[in-house]
C-alpha positions as CSV (number, residue, x, y, z in Angstrom):
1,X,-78.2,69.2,87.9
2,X,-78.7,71.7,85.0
3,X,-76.5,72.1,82.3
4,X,-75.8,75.3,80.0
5,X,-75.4,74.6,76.8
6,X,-75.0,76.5,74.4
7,X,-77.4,76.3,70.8
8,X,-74.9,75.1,68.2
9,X,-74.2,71.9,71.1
10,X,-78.3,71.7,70.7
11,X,-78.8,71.9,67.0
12,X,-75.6,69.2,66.3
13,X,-76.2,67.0,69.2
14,X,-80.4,67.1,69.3
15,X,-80.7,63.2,69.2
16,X,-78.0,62.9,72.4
17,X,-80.0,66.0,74.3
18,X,-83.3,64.0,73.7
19,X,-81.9,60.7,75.5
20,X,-81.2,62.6,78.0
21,X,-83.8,64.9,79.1
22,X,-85.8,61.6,78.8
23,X,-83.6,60.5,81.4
24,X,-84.3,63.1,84.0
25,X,-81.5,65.7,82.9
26,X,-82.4,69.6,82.3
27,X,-80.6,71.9,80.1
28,X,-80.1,75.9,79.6
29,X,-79.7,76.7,76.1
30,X,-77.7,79.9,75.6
31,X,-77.2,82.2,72.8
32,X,-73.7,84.1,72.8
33,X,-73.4,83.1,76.0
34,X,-76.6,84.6,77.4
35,X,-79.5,82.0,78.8
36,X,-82.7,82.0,76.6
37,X,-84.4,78.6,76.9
38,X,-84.3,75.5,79.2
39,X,-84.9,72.3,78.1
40,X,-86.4,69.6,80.7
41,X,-88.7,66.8,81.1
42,X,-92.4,67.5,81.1
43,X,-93.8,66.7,84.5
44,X,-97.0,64.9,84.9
45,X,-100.3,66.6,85.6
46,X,-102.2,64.2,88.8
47,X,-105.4,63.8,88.2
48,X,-107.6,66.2,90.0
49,X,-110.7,64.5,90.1
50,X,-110.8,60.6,90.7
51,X,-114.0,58.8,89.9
52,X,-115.8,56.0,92.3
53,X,-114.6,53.6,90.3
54,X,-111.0,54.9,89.9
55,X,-111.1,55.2,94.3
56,X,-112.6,51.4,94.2
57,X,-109.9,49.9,92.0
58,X,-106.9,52.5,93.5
59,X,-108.0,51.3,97.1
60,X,-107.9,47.6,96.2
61,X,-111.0,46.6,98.0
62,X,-114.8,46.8,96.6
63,X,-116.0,50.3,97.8
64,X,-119.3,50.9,97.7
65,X,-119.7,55.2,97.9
66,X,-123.6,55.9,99.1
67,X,-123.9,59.3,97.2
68,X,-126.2,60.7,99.5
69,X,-123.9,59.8,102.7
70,X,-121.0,61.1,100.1
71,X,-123.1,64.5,99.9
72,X,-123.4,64.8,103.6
73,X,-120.3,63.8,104.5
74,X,-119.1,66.8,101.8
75,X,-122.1,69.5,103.2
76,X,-120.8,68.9,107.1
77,X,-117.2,69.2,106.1
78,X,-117.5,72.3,103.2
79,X,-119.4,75.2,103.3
80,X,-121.3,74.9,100.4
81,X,-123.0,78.4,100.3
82,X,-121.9,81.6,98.0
């Protein structure tokens, strides 16, 4: 659920507003009633790419990735050409 608040409730209550936002809650920080900022948890970027290693440990088994099959397996499934 969000919350408007407005900026004085931010400037004398910063530490409360911290705890929690850490805890999951987002707040709209208004300015003579008007909405000009929201305050919320930063989400967490995934990983895009995920190393052999990474997919060997993730999987929980010892993976062993051919590259070359890896490549084919990649050139039959994407079309690789401009």
């Amino acid at each position: 659920m969000v919350r408007m608040i407005p900026q004085r409730e931010l400037r004398n209550e910063n530490a409360k507003l911290m705890d929690a936002v850490t805890a999951g809650e987002t707040f709209i920080i208004t300015r003579n009633g008007e909405p000009v900022a929201e305050l919320r948890p930063v989400r967490r970027m995934r990983k895009t790419f995920i190393g052999r290693d990474e997919l060997g440990r993730l999987a929980g088994a010892s993976i062993r990735i051919d590259p070359a099959e890896f490549r084919r397996d990649l050139d039959s499934a994407i079309d690789q050409s401009l």
